[in-house]
ROVO-153290 format. One record per residue (C-alpha): residue in one letter; y negated, x negated, z. Coordinates in steps of 0.5 Angstrom, whole numbers, padded with zeros to 4 digits, always signed. Each point is the difference from the previous one (the first is absolute). Last residue first. Example, Ala and Ser with C-alpha at 12.3 -4.5 7.8 and 13.67 -1.06 7.14 Angstrom:
BEGIN
S+0002-0027+0014 A+0007+0002+0002 
//
This chain:
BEGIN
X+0014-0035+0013 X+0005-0003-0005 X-0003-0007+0001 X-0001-0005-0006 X+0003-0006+0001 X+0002+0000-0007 X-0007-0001-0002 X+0001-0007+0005 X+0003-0004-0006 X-0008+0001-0004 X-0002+0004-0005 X-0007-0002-0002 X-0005+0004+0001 X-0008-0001-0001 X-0003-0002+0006 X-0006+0005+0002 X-0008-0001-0001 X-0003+0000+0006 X+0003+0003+0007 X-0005+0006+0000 X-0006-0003+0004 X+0002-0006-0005 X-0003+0005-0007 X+0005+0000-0005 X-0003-0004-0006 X+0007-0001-0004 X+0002+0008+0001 X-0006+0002-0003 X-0006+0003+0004 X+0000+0008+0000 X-0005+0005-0004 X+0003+0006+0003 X+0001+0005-0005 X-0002+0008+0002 X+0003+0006+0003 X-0003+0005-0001 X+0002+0000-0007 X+0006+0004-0001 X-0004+0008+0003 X+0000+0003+0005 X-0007+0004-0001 X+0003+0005-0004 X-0003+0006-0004 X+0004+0006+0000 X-0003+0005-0006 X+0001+0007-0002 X-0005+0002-0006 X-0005+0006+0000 X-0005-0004-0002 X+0001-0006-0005 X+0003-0006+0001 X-0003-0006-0004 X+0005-0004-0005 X+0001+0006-0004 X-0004-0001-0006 X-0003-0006+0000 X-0005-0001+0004 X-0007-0001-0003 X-0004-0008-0001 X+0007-0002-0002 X+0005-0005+0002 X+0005+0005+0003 X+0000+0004+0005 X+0005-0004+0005 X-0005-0002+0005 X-0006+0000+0005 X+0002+0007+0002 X-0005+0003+0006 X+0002+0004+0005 X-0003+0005+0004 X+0004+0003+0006 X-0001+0007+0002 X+0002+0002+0007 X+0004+0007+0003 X-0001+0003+0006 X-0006+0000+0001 X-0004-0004-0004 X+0001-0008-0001 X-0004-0003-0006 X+0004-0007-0002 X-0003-0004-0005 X+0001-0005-0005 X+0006-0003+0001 X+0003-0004-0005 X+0004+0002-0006 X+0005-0004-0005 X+0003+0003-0005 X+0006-0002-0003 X+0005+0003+0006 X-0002+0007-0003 X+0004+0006+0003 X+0001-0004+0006 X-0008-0001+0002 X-0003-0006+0001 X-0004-0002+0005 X-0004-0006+0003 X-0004+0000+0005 X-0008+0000-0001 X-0002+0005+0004 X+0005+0000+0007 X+0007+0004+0000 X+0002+0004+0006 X+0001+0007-0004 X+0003+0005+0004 X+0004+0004-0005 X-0004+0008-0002 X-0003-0004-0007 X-0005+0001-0005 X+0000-0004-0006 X-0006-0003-0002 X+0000-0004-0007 X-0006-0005-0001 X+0001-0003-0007 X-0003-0008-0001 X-0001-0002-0007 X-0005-0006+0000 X-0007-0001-0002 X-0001-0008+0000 X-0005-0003+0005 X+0001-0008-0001 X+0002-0001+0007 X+0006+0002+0000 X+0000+0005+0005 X+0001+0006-0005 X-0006+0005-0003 X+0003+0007+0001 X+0002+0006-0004 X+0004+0006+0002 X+0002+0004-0007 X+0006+0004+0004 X-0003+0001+0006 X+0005+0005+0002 X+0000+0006+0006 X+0006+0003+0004 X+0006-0004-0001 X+0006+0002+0004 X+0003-0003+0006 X+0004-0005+0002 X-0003-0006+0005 X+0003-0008+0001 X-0001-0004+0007 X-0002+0006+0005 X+0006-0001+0004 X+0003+0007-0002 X-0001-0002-0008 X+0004-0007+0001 X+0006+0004+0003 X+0000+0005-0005 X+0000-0006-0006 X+0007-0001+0003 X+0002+0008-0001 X-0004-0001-0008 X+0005-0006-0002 X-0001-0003-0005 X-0006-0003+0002 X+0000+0000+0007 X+0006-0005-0002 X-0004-0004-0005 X-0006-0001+0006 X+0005-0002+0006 X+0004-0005-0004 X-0006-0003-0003 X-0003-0001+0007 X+0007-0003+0002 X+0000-0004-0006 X-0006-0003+0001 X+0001-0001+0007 X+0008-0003-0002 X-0004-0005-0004 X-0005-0002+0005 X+0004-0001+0005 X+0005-0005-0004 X-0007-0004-0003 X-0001-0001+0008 X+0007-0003+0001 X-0001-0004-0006 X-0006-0003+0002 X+0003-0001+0007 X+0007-0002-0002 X+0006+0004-0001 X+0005+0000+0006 X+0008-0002-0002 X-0001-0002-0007 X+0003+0004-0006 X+0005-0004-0004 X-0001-0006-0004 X-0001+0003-0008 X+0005-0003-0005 X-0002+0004-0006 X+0005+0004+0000 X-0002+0002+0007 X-0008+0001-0002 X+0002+0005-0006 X+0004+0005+0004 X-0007+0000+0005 X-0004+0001-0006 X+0004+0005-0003 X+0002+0003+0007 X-0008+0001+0001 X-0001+0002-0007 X+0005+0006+0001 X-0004+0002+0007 X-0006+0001-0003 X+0004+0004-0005 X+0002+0004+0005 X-0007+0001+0003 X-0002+0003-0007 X+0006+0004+0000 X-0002+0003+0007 X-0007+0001-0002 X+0001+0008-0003 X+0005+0002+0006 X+0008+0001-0001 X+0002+0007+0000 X+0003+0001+0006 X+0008+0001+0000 X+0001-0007+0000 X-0002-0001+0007 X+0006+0005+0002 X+0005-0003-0004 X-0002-0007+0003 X+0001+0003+0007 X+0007+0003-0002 X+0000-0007-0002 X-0001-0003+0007 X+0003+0004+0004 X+0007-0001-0004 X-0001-0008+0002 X-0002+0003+0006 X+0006+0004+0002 X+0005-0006-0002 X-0003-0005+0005 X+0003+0001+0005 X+0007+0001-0002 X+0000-0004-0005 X-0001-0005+0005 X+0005+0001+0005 X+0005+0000-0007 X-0002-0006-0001 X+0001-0002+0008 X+0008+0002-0001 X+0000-0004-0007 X-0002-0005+0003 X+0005+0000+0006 X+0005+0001-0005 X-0001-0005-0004 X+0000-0005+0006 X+0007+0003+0002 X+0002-0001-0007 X-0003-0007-0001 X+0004-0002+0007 X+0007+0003-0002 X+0000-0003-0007 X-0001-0007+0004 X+0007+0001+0002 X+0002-0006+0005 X-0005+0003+0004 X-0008-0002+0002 X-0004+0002+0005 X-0004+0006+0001 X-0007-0003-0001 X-0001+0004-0006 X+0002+0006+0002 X-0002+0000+0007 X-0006+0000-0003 X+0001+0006-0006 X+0002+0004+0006 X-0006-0002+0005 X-0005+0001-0007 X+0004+0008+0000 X+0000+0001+0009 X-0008-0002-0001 X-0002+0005-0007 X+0004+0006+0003 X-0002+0003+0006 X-0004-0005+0004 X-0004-0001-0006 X-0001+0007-0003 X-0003+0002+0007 X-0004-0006-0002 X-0003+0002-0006 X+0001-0005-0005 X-0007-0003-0003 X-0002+0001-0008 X-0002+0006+0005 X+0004+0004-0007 X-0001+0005+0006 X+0008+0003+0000 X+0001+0007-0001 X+0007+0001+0002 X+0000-0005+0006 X-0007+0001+0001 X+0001+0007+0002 X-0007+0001+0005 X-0005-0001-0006 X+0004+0004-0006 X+0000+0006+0004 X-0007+0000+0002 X-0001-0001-0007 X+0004+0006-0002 X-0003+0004+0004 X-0007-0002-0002 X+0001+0001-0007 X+0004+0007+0001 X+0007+0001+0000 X+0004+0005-0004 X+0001-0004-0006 X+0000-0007+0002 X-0007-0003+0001 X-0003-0004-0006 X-0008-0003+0002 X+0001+0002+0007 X+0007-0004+0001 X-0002-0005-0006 X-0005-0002+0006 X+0006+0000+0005 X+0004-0005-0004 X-0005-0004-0003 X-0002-0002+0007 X-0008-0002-0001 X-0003+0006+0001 X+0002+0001+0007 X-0005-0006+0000 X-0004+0004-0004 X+0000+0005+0005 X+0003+0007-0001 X-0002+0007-0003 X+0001-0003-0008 X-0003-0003-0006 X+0001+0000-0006 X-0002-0004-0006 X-0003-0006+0003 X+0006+0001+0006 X+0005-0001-0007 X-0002-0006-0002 X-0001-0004+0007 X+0007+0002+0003 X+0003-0002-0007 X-0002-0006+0000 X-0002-0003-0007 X+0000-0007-0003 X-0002+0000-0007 X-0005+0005+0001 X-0006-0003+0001 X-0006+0005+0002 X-0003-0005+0005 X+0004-0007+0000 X+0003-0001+0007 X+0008+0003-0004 X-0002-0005-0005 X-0001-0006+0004 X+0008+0003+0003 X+0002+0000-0007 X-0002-0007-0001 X+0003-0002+0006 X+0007+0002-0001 X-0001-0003-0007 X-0001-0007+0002 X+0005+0001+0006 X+0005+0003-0006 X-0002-0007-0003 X+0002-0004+0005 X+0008+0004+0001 X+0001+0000-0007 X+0001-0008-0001 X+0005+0000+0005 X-0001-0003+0008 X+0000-0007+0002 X+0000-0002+0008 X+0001-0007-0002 X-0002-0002-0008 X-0001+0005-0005 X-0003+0006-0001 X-0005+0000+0005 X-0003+0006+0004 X-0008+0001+0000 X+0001+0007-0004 X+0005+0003+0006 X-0003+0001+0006 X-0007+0002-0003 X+0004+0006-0004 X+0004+0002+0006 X-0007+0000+0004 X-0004+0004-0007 X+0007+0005-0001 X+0001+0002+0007 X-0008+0002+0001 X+0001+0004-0006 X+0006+0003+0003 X-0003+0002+0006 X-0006+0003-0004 X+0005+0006+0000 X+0006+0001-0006 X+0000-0005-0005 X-0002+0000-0007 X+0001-0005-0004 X-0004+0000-0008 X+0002-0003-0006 X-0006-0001-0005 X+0000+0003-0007 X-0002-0002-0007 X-0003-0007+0003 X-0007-0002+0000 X-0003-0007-0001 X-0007-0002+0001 X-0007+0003-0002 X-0001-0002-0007 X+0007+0004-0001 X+0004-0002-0006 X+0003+0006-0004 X+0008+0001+0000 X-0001+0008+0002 X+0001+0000+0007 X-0004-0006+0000 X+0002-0007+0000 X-0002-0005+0003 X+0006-0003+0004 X+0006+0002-0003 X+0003+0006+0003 X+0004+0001+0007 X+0001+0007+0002 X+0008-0002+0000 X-0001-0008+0004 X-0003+0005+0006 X+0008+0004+0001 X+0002-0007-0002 X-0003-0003+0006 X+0002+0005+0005 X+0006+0001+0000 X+0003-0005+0000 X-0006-0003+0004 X+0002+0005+0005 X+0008-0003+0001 X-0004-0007+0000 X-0004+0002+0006 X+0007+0002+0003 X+0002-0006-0001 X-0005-0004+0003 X+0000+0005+0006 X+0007-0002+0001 X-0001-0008+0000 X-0006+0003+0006 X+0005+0003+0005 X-0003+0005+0004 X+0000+0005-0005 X+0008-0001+0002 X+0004+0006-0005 X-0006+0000-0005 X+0001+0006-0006 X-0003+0001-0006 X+0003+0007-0001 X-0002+0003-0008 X-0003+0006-0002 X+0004+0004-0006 X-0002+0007+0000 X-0006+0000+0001 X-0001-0006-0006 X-0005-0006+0000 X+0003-0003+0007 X-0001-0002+0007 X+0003+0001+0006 X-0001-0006+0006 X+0003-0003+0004 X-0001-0004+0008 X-0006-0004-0003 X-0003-0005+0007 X-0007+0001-0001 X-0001-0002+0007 X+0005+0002+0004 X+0001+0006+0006 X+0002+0005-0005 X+0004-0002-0006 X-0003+0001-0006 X+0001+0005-0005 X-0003+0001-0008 X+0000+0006-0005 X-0003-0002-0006 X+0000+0006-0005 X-0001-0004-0007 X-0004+0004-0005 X+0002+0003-0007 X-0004+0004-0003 X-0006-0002+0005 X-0004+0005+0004 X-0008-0002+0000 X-0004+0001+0005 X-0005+0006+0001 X+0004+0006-0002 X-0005+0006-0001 X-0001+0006+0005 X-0001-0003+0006 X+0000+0002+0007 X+0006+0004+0000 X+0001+0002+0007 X+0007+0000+0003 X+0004+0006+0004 X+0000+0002+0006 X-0006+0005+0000 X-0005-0002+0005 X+0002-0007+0000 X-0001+0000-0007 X-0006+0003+0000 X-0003-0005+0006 X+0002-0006-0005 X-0003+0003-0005 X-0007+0001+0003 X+0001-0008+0003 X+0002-0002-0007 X-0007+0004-0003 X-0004-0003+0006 X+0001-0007-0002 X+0005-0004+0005 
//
């Protein structure tokens, strides 16, 4: 925990109430997200009991299995999400290539828009990725055949989940995450994770304060349920067993000479379970689009659009693999590709951290309390500042100093590369730092963005009496790795690995 979350923390434990800990919003909200409330069955593993989607608020669907023990009823239940899911996805789909604007793009293809699935916790997500890899092996056709939709949700299931892991992605977002990167509240973070509480503390009822709130929500699950996606136990014993008992009876109550008799007491046994459901998770459905309109009050930060676009030729791309007949997703990556995997999520995670300290000057507090970035004002400029490079063949380049003073605790070494945010352009090293009392003077030295010119061009050197925050976190830190290809996989790592074939066992795969 960072010392301005741990500062925010302790206010809002002191005053009740939550503590902003942005002042911009840094994950993109869509105009029509898909709010996917799961619920499993507690006890099994990844057993979907129902769930709660839709596009509209006032509008969500019941997804509902009466036995999540029985595996023909999960099937069904897949297929009830992939009517809805699919076509939701297919609605953002344009043709591969395409620009927002018709033009061809050289570096892969881009939809106009891109679905996006939010879900209450990181549960959810973790219910999306295993329901995913239970479901995109599973045949079509022949013993145990389920329908055509089913894979292909798991296909998507898992694409969004891999989104979800992706720094900065928000084409899977849990609502738990969005809103703790944006607030924070007197309580832990396991705490955190229960949206009901969380939105106790972010939107109280009137005459409450955040934490009474919170506590209230904590000891009356029955009224707010945890959206765990598991069920509660005392929910269990209470409403849940005494439901799937009667569905059971239901269906194994033997059978009358009026056959009318039998389909209705198992339509009533159902519809006595649905309404048990709905019950439970009607007040997260709510929850989660008080929790939308809260994150859309925050104007969204200057970087966010740029990782949204990201996101669009992420689904582009993917849309495009399946229409054009990719196999699904391997279970495990190779050593290669898992490493290749690593290294992508570090950079985007580094450049995660450097955008959002950029838009957002209470993150680049954080930065500056660590000794990794330093604000000040600028107290001396060497403008004209001519070096001879180190290439050797001894020209005169343009190397301006600028000094900035500063009261911030500087742990930066000469040499770190900086950049200030009002000049993202320019890149600067430090020169030196000359720590006096109570404050510290930090020379750096720009080696860039001043045109091609012996002189500066006007402007491009900061001039005396400027405010400027230079930033040592920055997109760039970490670096490619020169990995072998996947053919030359070095036998210590397993060697080059089989390529996928489907095969008869795919359908074999667990749940779990």
């Amino acid at each position: 925990m960072s010392a301005i979350h741990a500062y925010a923390r302790a206010r809002a434990c002191a005053s009740g109430s939550a503590t902003p800990v942005a002042t911009v919003r840094h994950v993109h909200l869509s105009e029509r997200p898909l709010v996917f409330v799961p619920l499993t069955l507690a006890g099994e593993a990844n057993a979907p009991l129902a769930a709660m989607v839709g596009t509209d608020p006032d509008r969500p669907a019941l997804l509902v299995v009466p036995q999540p023990r029985n595996r023909d009823l999960r099937f069904g239940f897949a297929a009830e999400l992939a009517d809805i899911l699919l076509p939701y996805v297919d609605s953002f789909a344009v043709a591969a290539g395409e620009a927002t604007d018709g033009a061809e793009r050289p570096d892969g293809p881009l939809s106009e828009d891109a679905p996006q699935v939010l879900v209450p916790n990181p549960g959810g997500v973790e219910f999306a990725r295993l329901f995913g890899r239970s479901t995109r092996f599973r045949r079509t056709q022949g013993e145990y055949a389920v329908k055509p939709s089913v894979p292909l949700l798991g296909r998507w299931l898992t694409f969004f989940a891999e989104c979800a892991e992706h720094p900065g992605s928000s084409m899977m977002l849990a609502a738990t995450d969005a809103l703790t990167l944006h607030w924070a509240t007197g309580q832990s973070a396991v705490e955190d994770a229960n949206l009901a509480v969380l939105m106790g503390w972010l939107a109280p009822p009137p005459g409450t304060t955040g934490a009474q709130a919170a506590r209230l929500a904590g000891k009356n699950p029955a009224k707010y349920p945890p959206a765990g996606p598991a069920t509660d136990p005392r929910f269990d014993k209470d409403k849940l067993v005494p439901a799937i008992a009667a569905y059971d009876n239901a269906v194994a109550a033997p059978d009358t000479s009026d056959s009318a008799d039998s389909a209705a007491l198992r339509r009533s046994a159902i519809s006595q379970l649905e309404s048990v459901l709905r019950e439970l998770l009607e007040p997260t459905w709510k929850l989660m689009w008080q929790a939308i309109a809260l994150l859309r009050g925050l104007p969204g930060g200057a970087s966010v659009a740029g990782r949204w676009e990201s996101d669009r030729a992420r689904f582009a791309g993917f849309h495009e693999y399946l229409a054009e007949g990719g196999p699904p997703q391997a279970r495990r990556d190779g050593a290669v590709a898992a490493a290749r995997r690593l290294n992508r999520l570090e950079q985007a995670q580094a450049a995660l951290e450097a955008e959002r300290a950029f838009d957002d000057p209470l993150v680049m507090a954080d930065h500056r309390i660590s000794g990794e970035a330093f604000a000040g004002t600028v107290v001396a400029v060497d403008r004209d500042r001519r070096i001879r490079n180190g290439s050797g063949k001894g020209r005169l380049v343009t190397r301006p100093l600028v000094t900035v003073r500063t009261e911030d605790p500087v742990g930066l070494a000469d040499g770190t590369k900086v950049i200030a945010t009002a000049r993202r352009r320019q890149d600067c090293y430090i020169h030196a730092v000359d720590r006096q009392g109570d404050h510290v003077l930090v020379t750096v030295e720009a080696r860039s963005g001043m045109g091609r010119n012996s002189t500066p061009a006007p402007g491009s050197v900061p001039k005396e009496g400027d405010t400027l925050c230079y930033s040592s976190v920055l997109a760039d830190r970490v670096r490619s790795l020169n990995l072998p290809d996947v053919s030359a996989t070095p036998w210590t790592h397993g060697g080059p690995p089989t390529p996928y074939e489907p095969n008869t066992d795919d359908a074999g795969e667990a749940w779990e």
